[in-house]
MARKOLSE-460338 format. One record per residue (C-alpha): residue in three letters; x, y, z. Coordinates in Angstrom, 1 decimal, decimal comma. Each point is the difference from the previous one (the first is absolute). Layout:
ATOM  code       X       Y       Z
ATOM   ALA       X       Y       Z
...
This chain:
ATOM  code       X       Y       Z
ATOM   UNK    16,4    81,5    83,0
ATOM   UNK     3,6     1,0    -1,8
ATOM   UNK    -1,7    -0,1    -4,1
ATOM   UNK     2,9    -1,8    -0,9
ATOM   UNK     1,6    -2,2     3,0
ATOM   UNK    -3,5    -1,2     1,3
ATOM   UNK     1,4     1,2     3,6
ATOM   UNK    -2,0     1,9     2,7
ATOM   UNK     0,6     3,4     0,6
ATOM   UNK     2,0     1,1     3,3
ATOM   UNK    -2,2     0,8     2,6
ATOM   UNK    -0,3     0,8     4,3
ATOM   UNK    -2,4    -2,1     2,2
ATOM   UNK    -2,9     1,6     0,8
ATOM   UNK     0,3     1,8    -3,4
ATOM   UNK    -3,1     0,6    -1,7
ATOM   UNK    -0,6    -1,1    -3,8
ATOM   UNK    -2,7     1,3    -2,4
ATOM   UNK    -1,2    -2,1    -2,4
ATOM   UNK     0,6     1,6    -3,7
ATOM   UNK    -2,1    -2,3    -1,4
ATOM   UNK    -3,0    -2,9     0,6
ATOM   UNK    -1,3    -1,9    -2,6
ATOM   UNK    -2,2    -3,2    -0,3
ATOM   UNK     1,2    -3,2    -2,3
ATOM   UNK    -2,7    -2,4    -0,3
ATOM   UNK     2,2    -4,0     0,3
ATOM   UNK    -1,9    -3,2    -0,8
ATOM   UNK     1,5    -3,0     2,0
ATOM   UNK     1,1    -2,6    -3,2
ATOM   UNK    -0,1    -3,4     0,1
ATOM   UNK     3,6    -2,2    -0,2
ATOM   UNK     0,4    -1,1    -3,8
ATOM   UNK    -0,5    -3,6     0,0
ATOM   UNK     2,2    -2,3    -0,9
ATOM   UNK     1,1    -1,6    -3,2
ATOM   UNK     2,2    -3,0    -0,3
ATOM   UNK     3,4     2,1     0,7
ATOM   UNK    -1,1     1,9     2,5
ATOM   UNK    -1,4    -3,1     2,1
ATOM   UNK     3,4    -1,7    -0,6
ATOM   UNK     1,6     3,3     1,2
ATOM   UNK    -1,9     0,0     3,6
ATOM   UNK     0,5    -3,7    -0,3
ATOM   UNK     3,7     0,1     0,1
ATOM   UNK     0,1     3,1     2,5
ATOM   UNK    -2,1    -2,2     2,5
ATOM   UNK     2,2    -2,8     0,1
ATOM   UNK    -3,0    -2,4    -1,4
ATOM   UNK     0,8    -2,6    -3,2
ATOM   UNK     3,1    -0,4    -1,9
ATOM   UNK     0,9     0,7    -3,8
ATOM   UNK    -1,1    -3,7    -0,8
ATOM   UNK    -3,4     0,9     1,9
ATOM   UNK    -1,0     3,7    -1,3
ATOM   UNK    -1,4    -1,3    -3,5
ATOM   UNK    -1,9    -3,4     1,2
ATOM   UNK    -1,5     2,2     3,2
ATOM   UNK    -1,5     2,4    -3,0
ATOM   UNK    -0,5    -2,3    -2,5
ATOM   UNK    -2,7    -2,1     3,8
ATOM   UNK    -2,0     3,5     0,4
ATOM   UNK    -0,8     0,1    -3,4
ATOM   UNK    -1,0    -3,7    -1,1
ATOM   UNK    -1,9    -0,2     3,6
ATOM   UNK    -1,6     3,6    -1,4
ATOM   UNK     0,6     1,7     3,4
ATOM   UNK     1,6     3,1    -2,1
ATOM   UNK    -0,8     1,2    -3,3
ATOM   UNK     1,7     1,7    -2,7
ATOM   UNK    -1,0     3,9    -0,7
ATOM   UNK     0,9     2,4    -2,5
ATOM   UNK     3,9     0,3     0,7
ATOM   UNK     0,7    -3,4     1,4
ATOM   UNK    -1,3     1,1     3,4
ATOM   UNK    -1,5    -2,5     1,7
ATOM   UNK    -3,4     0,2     1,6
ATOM   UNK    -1,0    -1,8     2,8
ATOM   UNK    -3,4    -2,2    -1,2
ATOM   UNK    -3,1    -0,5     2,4
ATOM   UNK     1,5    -3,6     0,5
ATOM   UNK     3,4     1,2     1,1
ATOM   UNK    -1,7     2,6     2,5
ATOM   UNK    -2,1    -3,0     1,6
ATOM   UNK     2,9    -2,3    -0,3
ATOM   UNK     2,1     2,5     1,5
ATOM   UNK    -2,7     0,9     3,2
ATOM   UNK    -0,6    -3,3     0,6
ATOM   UNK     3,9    -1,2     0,7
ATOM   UNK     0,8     3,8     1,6
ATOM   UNK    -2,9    -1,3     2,5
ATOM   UNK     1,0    -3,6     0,6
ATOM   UNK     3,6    -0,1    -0,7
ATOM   UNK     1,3     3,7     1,2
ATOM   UNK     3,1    -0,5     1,5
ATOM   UNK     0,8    -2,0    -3,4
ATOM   UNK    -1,0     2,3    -2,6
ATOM   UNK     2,2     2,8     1,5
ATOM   UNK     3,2     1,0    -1,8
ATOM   UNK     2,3    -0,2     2,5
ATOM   UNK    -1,1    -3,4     1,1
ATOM   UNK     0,8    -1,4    -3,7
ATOM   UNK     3,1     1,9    -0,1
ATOM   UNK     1,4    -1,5     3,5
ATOM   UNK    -0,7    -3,4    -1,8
ATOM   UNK     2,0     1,0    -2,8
ATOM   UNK     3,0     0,2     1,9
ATOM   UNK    -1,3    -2,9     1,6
ATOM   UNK     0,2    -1,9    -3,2
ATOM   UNK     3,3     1,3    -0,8
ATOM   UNK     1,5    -1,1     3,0
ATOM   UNK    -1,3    -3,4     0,1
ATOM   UNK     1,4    -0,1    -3,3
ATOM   UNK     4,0     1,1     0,9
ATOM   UNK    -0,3    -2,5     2,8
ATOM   UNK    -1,1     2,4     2,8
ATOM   UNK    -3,4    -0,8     1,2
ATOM   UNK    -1,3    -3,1     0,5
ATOM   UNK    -3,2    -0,9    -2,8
ATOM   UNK    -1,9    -2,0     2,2
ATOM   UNK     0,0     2,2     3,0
ATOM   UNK    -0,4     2,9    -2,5
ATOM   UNK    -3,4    -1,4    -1,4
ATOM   UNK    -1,0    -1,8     3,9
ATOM   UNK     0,2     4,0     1,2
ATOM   UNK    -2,6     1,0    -3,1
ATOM   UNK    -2,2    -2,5    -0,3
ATOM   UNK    -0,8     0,4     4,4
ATOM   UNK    -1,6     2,8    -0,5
ATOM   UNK    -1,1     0,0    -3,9
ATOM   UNK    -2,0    -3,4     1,1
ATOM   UNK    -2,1     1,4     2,6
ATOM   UNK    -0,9     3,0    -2,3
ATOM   UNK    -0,8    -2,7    -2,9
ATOM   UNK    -2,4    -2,0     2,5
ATOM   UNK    -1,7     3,0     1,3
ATOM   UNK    -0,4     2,0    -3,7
ATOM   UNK    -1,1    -3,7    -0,7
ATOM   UNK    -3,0     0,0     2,8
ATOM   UNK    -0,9     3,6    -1,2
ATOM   UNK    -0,6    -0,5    -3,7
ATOM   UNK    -1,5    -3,4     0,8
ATOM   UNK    -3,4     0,2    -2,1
ATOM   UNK     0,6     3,5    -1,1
ATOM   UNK     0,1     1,4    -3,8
ATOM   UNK     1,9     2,7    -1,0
ATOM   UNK    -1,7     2,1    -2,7
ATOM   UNK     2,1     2,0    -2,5
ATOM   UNK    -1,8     3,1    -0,9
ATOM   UNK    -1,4     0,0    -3,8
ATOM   UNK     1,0     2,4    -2,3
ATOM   UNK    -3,0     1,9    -1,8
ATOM   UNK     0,0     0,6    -3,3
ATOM   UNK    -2,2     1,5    -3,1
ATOM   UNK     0,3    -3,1    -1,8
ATOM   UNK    -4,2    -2,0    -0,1
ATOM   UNK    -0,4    -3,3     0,2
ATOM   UNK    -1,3    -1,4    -3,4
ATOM   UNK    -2,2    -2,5     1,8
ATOM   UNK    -1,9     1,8     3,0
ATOM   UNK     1,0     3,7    -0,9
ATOM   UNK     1,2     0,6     3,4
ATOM   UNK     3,3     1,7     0,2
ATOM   UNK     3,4    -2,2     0,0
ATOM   UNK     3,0     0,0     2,9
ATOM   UNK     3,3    -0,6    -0,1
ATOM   UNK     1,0    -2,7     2,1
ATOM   UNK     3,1    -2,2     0,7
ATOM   UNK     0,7    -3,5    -0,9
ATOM   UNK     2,8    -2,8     0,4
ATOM   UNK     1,1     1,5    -3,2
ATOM   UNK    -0,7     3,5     0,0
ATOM   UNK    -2,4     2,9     0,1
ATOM   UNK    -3,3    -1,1    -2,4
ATOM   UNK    -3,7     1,7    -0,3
ATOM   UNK    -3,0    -1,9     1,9
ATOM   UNK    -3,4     1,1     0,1
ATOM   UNK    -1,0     1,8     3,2
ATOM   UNK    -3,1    -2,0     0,2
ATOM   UNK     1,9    -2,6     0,8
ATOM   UNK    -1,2    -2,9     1,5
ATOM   UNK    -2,7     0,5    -2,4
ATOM   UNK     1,6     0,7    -3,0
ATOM   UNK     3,2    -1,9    -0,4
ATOM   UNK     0,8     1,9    -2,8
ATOM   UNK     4,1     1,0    -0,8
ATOM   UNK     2,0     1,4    -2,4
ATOM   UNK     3,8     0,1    -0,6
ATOM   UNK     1,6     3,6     0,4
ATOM   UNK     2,2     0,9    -3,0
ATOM   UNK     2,0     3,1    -0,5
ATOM   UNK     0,4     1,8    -3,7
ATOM   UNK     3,6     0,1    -0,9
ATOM   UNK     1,8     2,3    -2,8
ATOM   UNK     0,9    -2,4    -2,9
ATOM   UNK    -3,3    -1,5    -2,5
ATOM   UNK    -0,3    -3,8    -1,2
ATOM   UNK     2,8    -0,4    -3,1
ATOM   UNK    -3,1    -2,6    -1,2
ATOM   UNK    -3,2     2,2    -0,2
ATOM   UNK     1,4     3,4     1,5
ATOM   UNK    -2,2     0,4     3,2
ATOM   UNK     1,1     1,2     3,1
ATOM   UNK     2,1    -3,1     2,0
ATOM   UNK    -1,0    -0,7     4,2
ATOM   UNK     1,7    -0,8     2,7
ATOM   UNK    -1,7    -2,9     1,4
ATOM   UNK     1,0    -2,8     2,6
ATOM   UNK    -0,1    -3,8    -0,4
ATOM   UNK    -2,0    -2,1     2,5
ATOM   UNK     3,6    -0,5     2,1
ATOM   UNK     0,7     4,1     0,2
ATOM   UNK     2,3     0,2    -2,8
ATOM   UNK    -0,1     2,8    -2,1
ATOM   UNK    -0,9     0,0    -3,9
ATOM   UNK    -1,2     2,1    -3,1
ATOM   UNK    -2,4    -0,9    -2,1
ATOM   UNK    -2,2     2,3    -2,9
ATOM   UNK    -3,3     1,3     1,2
ATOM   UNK    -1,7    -1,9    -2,7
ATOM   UNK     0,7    -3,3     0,9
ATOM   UNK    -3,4    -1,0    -0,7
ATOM   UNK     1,5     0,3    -3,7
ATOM   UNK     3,8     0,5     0,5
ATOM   UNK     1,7    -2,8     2,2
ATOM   UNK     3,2     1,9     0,0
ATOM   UNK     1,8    -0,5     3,3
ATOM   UNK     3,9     0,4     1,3
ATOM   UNK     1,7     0,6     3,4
ATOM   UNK     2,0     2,8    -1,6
ATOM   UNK    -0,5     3,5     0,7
ATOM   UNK    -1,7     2,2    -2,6
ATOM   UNK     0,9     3,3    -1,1
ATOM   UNK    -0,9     3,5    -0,5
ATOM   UNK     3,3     0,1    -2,8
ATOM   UNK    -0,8    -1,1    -3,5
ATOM   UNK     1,9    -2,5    -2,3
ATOM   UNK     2,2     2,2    -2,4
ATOM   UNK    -0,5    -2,6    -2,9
ATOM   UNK    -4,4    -0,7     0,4
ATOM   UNK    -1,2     2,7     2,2
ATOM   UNK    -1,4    -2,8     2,6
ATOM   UNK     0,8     0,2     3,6
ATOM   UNK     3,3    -1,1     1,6
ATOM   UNK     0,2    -3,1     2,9
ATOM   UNK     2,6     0,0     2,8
ATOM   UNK     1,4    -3,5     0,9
ATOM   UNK     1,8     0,6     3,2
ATOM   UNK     2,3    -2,9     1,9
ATOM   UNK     3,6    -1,2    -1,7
ATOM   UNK    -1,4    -0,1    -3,9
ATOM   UNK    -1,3     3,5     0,8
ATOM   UNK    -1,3     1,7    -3,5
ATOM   UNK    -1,8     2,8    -1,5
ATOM   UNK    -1,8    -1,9    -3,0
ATOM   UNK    -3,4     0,4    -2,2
ATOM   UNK    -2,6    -2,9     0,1
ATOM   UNK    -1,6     0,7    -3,0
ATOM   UNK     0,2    -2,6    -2,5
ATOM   UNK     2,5     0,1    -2,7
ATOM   UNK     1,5     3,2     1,6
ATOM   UNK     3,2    -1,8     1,7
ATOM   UNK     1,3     3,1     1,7
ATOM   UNK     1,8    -0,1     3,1
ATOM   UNK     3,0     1,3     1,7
ATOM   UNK     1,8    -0,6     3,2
ATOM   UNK    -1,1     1,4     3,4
ATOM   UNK     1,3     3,5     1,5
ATOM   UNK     1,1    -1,7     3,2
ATOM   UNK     0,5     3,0     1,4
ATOM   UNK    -3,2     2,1    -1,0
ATOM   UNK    -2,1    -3,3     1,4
ATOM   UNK     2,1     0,6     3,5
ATOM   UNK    -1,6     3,8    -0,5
ATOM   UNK    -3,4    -0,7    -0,8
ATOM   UNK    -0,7    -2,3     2,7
């Protein structure tokens, strides 16, 4: 080809061509990136499905429900419980959970809604056909279990010494013995985070109440009852030394819990926007 336009050479049919040179490249197939919450509000929006008002609340479902997880760079992971969930309703319901099915009742919705379409006759057209598939997915899973696979871990058991699994709960992913039934033992899974108690300096956890909701508390709270639903951290307090807490929402601050200390200063709106 021309070096510089990119263009093929002139030549006659029947002409004969000599390779000048063969070589092998070596090309692994790569996996799509997944998506994080802009990008799944991108294909969203390019797919016709949702509205503005609908992007955040659709997110906001996946997560609570733990069918998606969050990874390293906000990119959400699909969770053993979203990949059954997700089976189960692509078997039973699939001419629902199909994008162009949920799009078409977008516009559906739209129109009924400039005066176009009729509601009643709208929904009397859907629920024909998503009545039958209810009954019958109904008859199918009548007496069945579905089993969410277990997630092994190195963690022991400190009653039976067996080795501990993740599973998933109403609220969340927690640690059960996998002797279970015979040792009901559990334990609450809590993640290390950057900033230390501004009480007794050990490292602060993430853990979750008994409804899901996220909290921190010091590692020693045998000893140290410190608690907040700030976040901690990694920056130090200019005037103690102790680790910084984040309070997010409309009294948003950067402030030191340490007692005495008193420092604080107003939230970098924009930075926050950044960093999540």
């Amino acid at each position: 080809s021309d070096e510089q336009g990119g263009a093929l050479p002139k030549i006659e049919k029947g002409e004969k061509l000599v390779a000048a040179d063969i070589s092998g490249n070596q090309h692994f197939t790569q996996p799509p990136a997944r998506y994080n919450e802009a990008s799944l509000i991108k294909a969203l929006e390019e797919n016709g499905i949702g509205r503005p008002s609908t992007y955040a609340p659709t997110i906001s479902t996946i997560l609570d429900r733990h069918y998606v997880e969050r990874e390293s760079g906000n990119q959400l992971k699909p969770t053993a419980l979203g990949e059954v969930i997700t089976n189960l309703l692509k078997d039973k319901f699939n001419n629902i959970v199909d994008v162009k099915f949920t799009a078409k009742m977008e516009s559906s919705l739209d129109d009924i809604e400039n005066g176009s379409k009729d509601w009643v006759e709208t929904l009397r057209k859907f629920y024909k056909d998503f009545d039958k598939s209810l009954a019958q997915a109904e008859k199918d899973m009548d007496g069945k279990h579905v089993r969410i696979p277990d997630e092994p871990t190195d963690v022991i058991c400190e009653e039976c010494g067996k080795p501990m699994v993740i599973k998933i709960g109403p609220y969340g992913k927690f640690l059960g013995c996998s002797g279970f039934p015979e040792c009901k033992f559990t334990k609450k899974i809590v993640t290390e985070t950057k900033g230390t108690c501004p009480k007794c300096g050990k490292k602060m956890l993430l853990k979750k109440s008994k409804k899901g909701k996220p909290f921190y508390g010091c590692e020693n709270y045998k000893d140290c009852n410190f608690m907040t639903w700030d976040i901690p951290l990694e920056e130090k307090c200019p005037q103690c030394g102790a680790s910084l807490f984040k309070k997010t929402g409309r009294m948003g601050k950067i402030y030191c819990a340490r007692e005495g200390c008193g420092y604080e200063r107003p939230l970098d709106k924009a930075k926050e926007n950044d960093e999540s």
